[in-house]
C-alpha positions in Angstrom: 104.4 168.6 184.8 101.6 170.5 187.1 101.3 169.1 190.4 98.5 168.8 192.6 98.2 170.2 196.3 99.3 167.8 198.6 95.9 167.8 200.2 94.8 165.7 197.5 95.2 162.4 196.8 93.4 160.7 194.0 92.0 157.5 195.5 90.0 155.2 193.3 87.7 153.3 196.0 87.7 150.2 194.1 89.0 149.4 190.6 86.0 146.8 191.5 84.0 146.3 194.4 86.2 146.0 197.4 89.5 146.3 195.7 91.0 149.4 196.8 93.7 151.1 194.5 95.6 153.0 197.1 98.1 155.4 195.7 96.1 156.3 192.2 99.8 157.6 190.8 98.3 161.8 191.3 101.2 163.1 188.6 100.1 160.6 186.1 96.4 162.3 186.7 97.6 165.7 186.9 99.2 165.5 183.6 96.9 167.4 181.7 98.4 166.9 178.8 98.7 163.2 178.4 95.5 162.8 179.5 93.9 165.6 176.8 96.0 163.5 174.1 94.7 160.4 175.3 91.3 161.0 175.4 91.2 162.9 171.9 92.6 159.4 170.6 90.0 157.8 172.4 86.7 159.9 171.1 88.2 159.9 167.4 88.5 156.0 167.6 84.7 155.5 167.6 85.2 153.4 170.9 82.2 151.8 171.9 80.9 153.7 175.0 78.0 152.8 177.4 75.3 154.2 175.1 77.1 151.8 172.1 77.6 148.5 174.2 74.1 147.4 174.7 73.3 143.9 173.3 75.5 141.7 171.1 77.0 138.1 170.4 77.7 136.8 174.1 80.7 134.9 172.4 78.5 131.4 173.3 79.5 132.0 176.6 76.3 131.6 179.1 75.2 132.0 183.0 75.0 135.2 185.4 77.9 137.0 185.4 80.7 136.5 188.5 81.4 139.6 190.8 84.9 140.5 190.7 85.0 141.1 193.9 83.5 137.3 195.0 84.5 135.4 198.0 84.7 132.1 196.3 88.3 130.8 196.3 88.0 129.5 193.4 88.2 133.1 191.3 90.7 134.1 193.9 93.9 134.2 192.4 92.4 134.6 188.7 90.3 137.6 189.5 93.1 138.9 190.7 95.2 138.7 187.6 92.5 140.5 185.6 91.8 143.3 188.5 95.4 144.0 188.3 95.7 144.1 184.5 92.7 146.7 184.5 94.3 148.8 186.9 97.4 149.1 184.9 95.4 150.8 182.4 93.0 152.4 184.2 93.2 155.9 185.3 91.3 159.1 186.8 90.1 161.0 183.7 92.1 165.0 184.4 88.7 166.2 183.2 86.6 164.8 186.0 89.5 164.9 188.8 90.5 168.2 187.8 86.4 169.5 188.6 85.7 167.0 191.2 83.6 164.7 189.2 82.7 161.1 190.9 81.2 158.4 189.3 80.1 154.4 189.5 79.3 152.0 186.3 78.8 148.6 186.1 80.0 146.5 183.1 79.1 143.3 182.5 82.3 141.4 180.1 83.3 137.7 179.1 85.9 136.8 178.7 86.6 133.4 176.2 88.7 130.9 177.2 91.9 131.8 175.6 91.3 135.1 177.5 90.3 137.1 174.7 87.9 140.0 175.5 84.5 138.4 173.8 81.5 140.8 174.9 81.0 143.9 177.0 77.9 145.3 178.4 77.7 148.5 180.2 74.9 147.2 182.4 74.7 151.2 184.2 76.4 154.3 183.3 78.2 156.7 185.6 76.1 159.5 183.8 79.4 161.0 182.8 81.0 159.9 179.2 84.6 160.5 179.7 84.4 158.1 183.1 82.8 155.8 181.2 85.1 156.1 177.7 87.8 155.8 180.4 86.5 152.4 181.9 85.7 150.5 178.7 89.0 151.3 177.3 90.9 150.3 180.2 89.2 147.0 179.6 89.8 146.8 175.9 93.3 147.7 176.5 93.7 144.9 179.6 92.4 142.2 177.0 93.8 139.8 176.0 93.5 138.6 179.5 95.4 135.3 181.1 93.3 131.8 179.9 90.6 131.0 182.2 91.7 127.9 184.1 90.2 124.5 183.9 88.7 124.8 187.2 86.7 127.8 186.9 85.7 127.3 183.5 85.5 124.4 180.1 84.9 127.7 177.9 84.1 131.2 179.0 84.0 133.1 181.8 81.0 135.9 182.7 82.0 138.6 184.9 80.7 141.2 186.6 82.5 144.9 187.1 82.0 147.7 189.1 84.2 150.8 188.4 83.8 153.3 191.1 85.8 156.6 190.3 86.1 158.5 194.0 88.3 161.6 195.2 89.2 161.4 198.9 91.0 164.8 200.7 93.5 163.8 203.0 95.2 165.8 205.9 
């Protein structure tokens, strides 16, 4: 396995807004080769991609989307279930760390209330397809996510995501 300068660290700034993922695991990045694998799969799987996700059923489930990174204690503790299930299969693309590439989109998901995955919008593109290949699959591959709770919802529940992809040198 090829290993990165210790100068580096791969920090994703946020998995959302405000959630910091310290310690991106570097050697799971660096592994060029499970990452080349991977993302062949992924672009001979016709995923559906930022330029594909525009419009679509909204599964019946209405209102402005919630920001996952929300104050409201009421999201608290599920939000957090789903921002940890995304980051479990979320990672920095060896293609963009490797050259230094950065990006930001925003998706737009529901998610029914059984917790099944129901609609994705990529509401703005990072401008670069394998971030954004990388980000919708971590969300198809989250899914099916934990029932959304009585309190927060009777059927669906709208959400709002920002994925922020971000190398920071350390000392």
């Amino acid at each position: 396995m090829r290993q990165l300068p210790l100068f580096l660290k791969c920090l994703i700034s946020s998995c959302f807004v405000a959630l910091l993922v310290a310690g991106c695991s570097v050697s799971k990045t660096a592994n060029r080769g499970v990452d080349q694998a991977l993302y062949n799969k992924l672009r001979t799987q016709q995923l559906v991609t930022c330029e594909r996700l525009a419009g679509g059923d909204h599964g019946g489930i209405e209102g402005d989307p919630v920001p996952l990174d929300t104050p409201d204690p009421t999201y608290k503790d599920y939000f957090n279930q789903i921002r940890e299930r995304v980051k479990s299969k979320w990672m920095y693309p060896y293609e963009a760390f490797s050259t230094g590439i950065e990006g930001e989109l925003v998706i737009d998901f529901r998610i029914a209330k059984s917790g099944k995955l129901q609609f994705m919008e990529c509401r703005r593109s990072s401008g670069v397809e394998v971030l954004d290949v990388y980000a919708v699959r971590a969300l198809q591959l989250a899914a099916p996510f934990p029932p959304v709770p009585d309190e927060i919802s009777m059927s669906g529940l709208p959400v709002h995501g920002i994925f922020r992809y971000h190398l920071s040198v350390t000392k």
